[in-house]
C-alpha positions in Angstrom: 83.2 -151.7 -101.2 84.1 -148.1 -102.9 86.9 -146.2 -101.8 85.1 -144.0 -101.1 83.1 -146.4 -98.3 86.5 -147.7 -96.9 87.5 -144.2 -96.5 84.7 -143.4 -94.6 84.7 -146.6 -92.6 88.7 -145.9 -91.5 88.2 -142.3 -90.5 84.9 -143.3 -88.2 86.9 -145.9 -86.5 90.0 -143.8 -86.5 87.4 -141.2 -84.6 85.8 -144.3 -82.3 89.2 -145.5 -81.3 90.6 -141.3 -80.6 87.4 -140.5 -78.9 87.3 -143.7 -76.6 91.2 -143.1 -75.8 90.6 -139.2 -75.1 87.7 -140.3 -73.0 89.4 -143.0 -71.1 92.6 -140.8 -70.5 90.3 -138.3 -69.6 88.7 -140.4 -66.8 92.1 -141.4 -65.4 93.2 -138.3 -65.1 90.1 -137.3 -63.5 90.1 -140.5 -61.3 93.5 -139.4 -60.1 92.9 -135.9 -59.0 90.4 -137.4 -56.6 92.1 -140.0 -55.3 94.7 -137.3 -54.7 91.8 -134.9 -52.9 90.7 -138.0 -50.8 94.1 -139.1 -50.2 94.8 -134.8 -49.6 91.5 -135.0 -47.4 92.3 -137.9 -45.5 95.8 -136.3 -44.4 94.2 -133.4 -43.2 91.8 -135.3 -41.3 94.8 -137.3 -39.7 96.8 -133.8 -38.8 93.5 -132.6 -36.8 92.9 -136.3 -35.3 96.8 -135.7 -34.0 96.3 -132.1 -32.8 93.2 -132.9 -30.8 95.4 -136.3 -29.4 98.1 -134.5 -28.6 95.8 -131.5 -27.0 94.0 -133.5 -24.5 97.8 -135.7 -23.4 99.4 -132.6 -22.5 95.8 -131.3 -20.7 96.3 -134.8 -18.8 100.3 -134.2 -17.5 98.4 -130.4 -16.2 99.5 -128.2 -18.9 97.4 -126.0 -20.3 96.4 -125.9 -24.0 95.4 -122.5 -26.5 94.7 -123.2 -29.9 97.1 -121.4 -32.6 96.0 -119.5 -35.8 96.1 -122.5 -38.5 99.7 -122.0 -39.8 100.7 -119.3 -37.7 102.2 -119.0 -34.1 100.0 -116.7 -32.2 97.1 -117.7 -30.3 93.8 -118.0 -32.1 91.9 -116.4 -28.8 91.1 -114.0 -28.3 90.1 -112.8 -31.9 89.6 -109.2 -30.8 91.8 -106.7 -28.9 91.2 -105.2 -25.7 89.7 -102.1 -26.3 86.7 -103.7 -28.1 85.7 -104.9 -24.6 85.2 -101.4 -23.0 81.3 -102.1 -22.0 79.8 -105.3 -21.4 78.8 -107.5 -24.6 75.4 -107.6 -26.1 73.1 -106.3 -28.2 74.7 -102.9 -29.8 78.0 -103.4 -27.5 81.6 -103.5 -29.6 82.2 -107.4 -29.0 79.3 -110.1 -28.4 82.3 -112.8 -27.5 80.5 -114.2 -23.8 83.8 -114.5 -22.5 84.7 -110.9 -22.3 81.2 -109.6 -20.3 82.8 -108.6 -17.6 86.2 -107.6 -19.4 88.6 -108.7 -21.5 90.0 -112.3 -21.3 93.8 -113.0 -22.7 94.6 -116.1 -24.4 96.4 -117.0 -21.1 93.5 -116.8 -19.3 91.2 -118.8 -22.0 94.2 -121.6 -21.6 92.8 -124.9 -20.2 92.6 -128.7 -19.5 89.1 -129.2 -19.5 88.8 -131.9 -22.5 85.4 -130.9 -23.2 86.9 -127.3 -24.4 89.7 -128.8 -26.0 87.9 -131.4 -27.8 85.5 -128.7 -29.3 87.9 -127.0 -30.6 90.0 -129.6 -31.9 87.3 -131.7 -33.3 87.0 -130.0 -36.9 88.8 -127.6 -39.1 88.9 -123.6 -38.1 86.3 -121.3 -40.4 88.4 -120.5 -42.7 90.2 -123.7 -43.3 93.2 -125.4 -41.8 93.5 -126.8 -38.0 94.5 -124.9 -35.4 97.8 -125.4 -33.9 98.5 -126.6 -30.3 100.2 -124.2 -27.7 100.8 -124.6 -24.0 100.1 -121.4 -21.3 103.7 -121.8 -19.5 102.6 -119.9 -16.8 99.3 -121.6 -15.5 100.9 -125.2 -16.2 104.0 -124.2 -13.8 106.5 -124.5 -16.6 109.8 -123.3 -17.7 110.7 -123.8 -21.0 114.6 -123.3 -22.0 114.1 -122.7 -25.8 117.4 -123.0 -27.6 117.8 -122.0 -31.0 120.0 -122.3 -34.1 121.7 -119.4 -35.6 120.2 -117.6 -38.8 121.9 -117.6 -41.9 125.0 -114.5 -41.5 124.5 -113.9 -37.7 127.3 -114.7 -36.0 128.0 -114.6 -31.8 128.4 -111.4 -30.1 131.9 -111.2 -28.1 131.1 -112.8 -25.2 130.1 -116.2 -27.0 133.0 -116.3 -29.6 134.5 -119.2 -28.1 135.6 -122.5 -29.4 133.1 -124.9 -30.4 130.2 -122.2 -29.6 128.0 -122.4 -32.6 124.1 -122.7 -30.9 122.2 -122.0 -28.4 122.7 -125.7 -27.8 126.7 -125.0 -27.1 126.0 -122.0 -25.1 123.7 -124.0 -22.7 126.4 -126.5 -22.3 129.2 -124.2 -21.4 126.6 -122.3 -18.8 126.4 -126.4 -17.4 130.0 -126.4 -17.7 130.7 -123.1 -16.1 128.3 -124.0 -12.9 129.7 -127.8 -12.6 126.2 -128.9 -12.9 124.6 -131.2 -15.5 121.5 -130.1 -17.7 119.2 -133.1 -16.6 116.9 -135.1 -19.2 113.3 -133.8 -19.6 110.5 -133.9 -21.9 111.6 -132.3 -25.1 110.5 -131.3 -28.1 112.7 -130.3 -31.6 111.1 -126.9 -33.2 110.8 -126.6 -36.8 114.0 -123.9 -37.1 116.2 -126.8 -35.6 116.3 -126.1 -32.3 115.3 -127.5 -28.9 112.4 -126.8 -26.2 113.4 -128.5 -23.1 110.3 -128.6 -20.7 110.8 -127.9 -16.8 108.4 -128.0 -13.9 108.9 -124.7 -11.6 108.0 -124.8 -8.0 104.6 -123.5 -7.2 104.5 -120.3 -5.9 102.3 -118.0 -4.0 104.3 -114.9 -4.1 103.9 -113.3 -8.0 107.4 -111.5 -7.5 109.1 -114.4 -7.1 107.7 -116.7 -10.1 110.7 -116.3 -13.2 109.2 -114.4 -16.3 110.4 -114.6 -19.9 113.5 -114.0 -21.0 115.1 -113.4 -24.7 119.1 -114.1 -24.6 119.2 -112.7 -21.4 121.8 -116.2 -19.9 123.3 -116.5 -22.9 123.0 -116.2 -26.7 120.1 -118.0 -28.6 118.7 -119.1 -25.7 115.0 -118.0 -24.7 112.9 -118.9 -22.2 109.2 -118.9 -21.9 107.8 -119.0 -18.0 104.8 -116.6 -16.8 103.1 -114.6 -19.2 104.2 -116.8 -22.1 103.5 -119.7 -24.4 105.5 -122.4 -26.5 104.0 -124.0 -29.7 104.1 -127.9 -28.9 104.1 -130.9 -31.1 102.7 -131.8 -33.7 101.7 -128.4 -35.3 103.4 -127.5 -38.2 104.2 -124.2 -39.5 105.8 -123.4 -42.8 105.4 -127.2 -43.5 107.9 -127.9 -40.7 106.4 -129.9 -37.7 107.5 -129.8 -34.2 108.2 -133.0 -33.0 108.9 -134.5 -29.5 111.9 -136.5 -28.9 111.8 -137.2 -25.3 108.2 -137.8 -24.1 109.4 -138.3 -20.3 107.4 -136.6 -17.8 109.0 -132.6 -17.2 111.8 -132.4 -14.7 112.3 -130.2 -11.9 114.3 -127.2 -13.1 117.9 -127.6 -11.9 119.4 -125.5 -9.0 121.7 -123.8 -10.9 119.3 -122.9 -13.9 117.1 -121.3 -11.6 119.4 -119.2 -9.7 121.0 -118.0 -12.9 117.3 -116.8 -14.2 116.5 -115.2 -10.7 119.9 -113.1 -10.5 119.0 -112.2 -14.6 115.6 -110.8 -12.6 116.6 -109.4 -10.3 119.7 -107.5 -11.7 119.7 -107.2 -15.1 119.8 -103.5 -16.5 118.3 -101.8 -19.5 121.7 -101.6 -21.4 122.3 -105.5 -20.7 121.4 -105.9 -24.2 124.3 -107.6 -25.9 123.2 -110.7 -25.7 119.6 -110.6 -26.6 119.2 -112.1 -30.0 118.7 -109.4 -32.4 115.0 -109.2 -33.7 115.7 -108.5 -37.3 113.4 -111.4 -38.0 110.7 -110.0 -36.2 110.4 -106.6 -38.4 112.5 -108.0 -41.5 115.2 -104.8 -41.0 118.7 -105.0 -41.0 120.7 -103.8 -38.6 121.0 -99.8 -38.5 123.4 -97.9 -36.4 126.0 -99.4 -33.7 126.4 -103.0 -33.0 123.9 -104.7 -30.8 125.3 -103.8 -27.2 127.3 -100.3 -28.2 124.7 -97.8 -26.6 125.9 -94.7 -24.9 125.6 -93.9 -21.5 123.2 -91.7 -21.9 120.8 -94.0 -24.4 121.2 -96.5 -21.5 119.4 -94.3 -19.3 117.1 -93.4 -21.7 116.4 -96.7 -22.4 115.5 -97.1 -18.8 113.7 -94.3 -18.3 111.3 -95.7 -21.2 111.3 -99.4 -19.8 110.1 -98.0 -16.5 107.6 -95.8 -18.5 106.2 -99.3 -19.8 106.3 -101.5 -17.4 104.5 -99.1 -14.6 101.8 -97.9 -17.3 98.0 -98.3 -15.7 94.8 -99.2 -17.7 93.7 -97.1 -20.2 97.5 -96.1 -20.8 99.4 -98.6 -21.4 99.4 -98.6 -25.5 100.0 -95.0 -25.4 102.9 -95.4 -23.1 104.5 -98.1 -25.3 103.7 -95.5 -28.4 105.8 -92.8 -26.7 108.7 -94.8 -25.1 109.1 -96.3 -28.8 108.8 -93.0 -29.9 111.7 -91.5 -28.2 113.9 -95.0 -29.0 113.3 -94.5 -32.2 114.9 -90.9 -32.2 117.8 -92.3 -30.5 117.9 -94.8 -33.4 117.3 -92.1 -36.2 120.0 -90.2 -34.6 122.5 -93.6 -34.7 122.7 -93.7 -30.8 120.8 -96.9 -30.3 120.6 -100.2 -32.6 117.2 -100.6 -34.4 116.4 -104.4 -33.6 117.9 -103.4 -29.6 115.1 -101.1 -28.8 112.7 -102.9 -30.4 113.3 -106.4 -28.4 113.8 -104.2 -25.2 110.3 -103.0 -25.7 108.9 -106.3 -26.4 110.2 -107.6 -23.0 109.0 -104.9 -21.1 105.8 -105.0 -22.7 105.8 -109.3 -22.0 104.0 -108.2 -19.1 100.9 -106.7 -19.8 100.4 -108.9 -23.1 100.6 -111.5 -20.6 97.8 -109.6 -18.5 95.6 -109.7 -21.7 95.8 -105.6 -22.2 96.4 -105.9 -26.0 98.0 -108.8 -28.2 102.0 -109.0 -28.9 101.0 -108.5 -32.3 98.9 -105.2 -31.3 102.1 -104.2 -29.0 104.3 -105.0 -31.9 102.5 -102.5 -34.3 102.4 -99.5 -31.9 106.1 -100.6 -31.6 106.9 -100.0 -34.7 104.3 -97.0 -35.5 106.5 -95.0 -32.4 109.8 -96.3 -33.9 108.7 -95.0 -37.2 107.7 -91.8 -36.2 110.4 -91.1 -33.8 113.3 -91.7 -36.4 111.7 -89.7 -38.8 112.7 -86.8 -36.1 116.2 -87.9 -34.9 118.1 -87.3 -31.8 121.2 -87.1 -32.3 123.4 -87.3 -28.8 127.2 -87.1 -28.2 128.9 -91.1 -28.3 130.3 -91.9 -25.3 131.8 -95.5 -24.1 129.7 -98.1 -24.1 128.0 -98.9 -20.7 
């Protein structure tokens, strides 16, 4: 054989041999990506097969369920806001959803334990991919639920709460048990993905609507919300951020203790506007800093202003109710541009006094939240600026 032939001969099997590896690596490779898509696909399937499990358990202990946007923590229903249902659906109407012919229906009234629902919409994915997340209605299932949370990086407690050993909403909770000689009784209970707890209590069942307990944020103490009528808790085992809520006490929900409950119902039925020092600041909510005094240093006068506005939301009618919320946050928000009134103070004040007609259905929090924050806008661009006085 030439040299020419073995030449020839080594580079062809040189070009076999490179070709077969490239080819081979090539199909491991691709082998792997899809046992990673089934394995990817299988885990999915597995999160919605827990969802829908978990959905239709809590439907059977009476609570009722709302799906979540995949991902997110608002409710998934309605996906239209309340104006769209001004005339009946139909043919040429604003909103076809068969729900809403005869007006609008809130996600609290769309809430339910009928497994037939929940197994519907639980059963695949949501149209544009993920699975929807799990909520329960507080309000219809005859809930209270004590959320208490951990404390973001740099906040620190106000005053009132700068005592030894206070770090949580979890510490505060125990010296209000401490303070009332009571004991904070076992209950179903689930951890939330910032690190905090959601202790589930069953409320008496109540005939009279003024004397059912409504939400509250930091109102008994700091970081610690609850959620009652007119409002919702995301339950295990959705996952948000890729962190999962996750239950840690799957007793059936106790009653809520004596002491508990009288200490919401004198927050309700005495708490003023300018008790705002311990409401945990909502800098999260809009992503601003702090601007102004510190949360709890309002003037008399803001104090009454901030009344006046609450009662301005809370008694709007139908029809009026998002232009009331535009103009009370319009004239907090020239308290604020004129440094009278902290920025993430008036805006959690107007969240809670709007909790009521979100509740009702008469827009979404996040439709409440943006005409929020349009009024705020607007109404510091054209400060007020007021004379400081003590704090109330």
């Amino acid at each position: 054989m030439s040299t020419t032939d073995t030449h020839t001969t080594r580079s062809t099997a040189s070009s076999t041999a490179s070709s077969t590896a490239s080819s081979t690596a090539s199909s491991t490779a691709s082998s792997t990506r899809s046992s990673s898509m089934r394995s990817s696909m299988r885990s999915a399937a597995d999160y919605g097969e827990q969802l829908l499990a978990a959905a239709l358990e809590y439907a059977g202990r009476g609570w009722h369920v709302l799906p979540l946007r995949p991902g997110d923590k608002r409710p998934a229903v309605p996906d239209h806001p309340a104006t769209s249902c001004a005339t009946p659906a139909g043919p040429g109407g604003p909103n076809r959803d068969p729900r809403c012919h005869a007006g609008h229906v809130g996600w609290q009234q769309r809430a339910t334990t009928d497994p037939d629902r929940i197994t519907r919409a639980w059963s695949s994915p949501a149209p544009r991919g993920g699975w929807y997340g799990v909520a329960i209605a507080t309000g219809p299932s005859r809930l209270l639920v004590i959320d208490t949370d951990t404390p973001k990086d740099g906040q620190h407690p106000p005053a009132r709460w700068q005592l030894p050993g206070v770090v949580d909403g979890e510490d505060v909770l125990a010296y209000l048990a401490d303070e009332a000689r009571a004991a904070i009784p076992e209950t179903y209970t689930v951890r939330t993905r910032s690190g905090g707890l959601h202790r589930y209590y069953l409320l008496p069942d109540l005939d009279d609507e003024s004397q059912r307990l409504a939400n509250t944020s930091g109102a008994i103490g700091w970081l610690i919300d609850t959620r009652a009528a007119g409002g919702y808790v995301v339950a295990a085992p959705t996952t948000i951020d890729r962190r999962r809520y996750a239950v840690l006490d799957d007793r059936a929900a106790s009653a809520l203790p004596c002491w508990l409950h009288v200490q919401l119902r004198q927050v309700s039925s005495t708490r003023r506007p300018d008790q705002t020092a311990t409401v945990r600041p909502a800098f999260d909510i809009l992503g601003a800093s702090p601007a102004g005094p510190a949360v709890g240093e309002v003037t008399r006068y803001a104090a009454a202003a901030v009344a006046g506005e609450v009662q301005r939301v809370q008694a709007a009618q139908p029809g009026r109710r998002n232009h009331e919320l535009f103009v009370a946050a319009l004239a907090l928000g020239q308290l604020v541009g004129g440094n009278a009134l902290n920025h993430a103070q008036a805006v959690q004040v107007l969240l809670d006094a709007v909790a009521g007609h979100v509740g009702a259905g008469a827009f979404t929090a996040a439709e409440a939240l943006g005409t929020i924050r349009s009024g705020m806008s607007k109404g510091q661009a054209e400060p007020r600026r007021i004379r400081t006085g003590s704090a109330a």
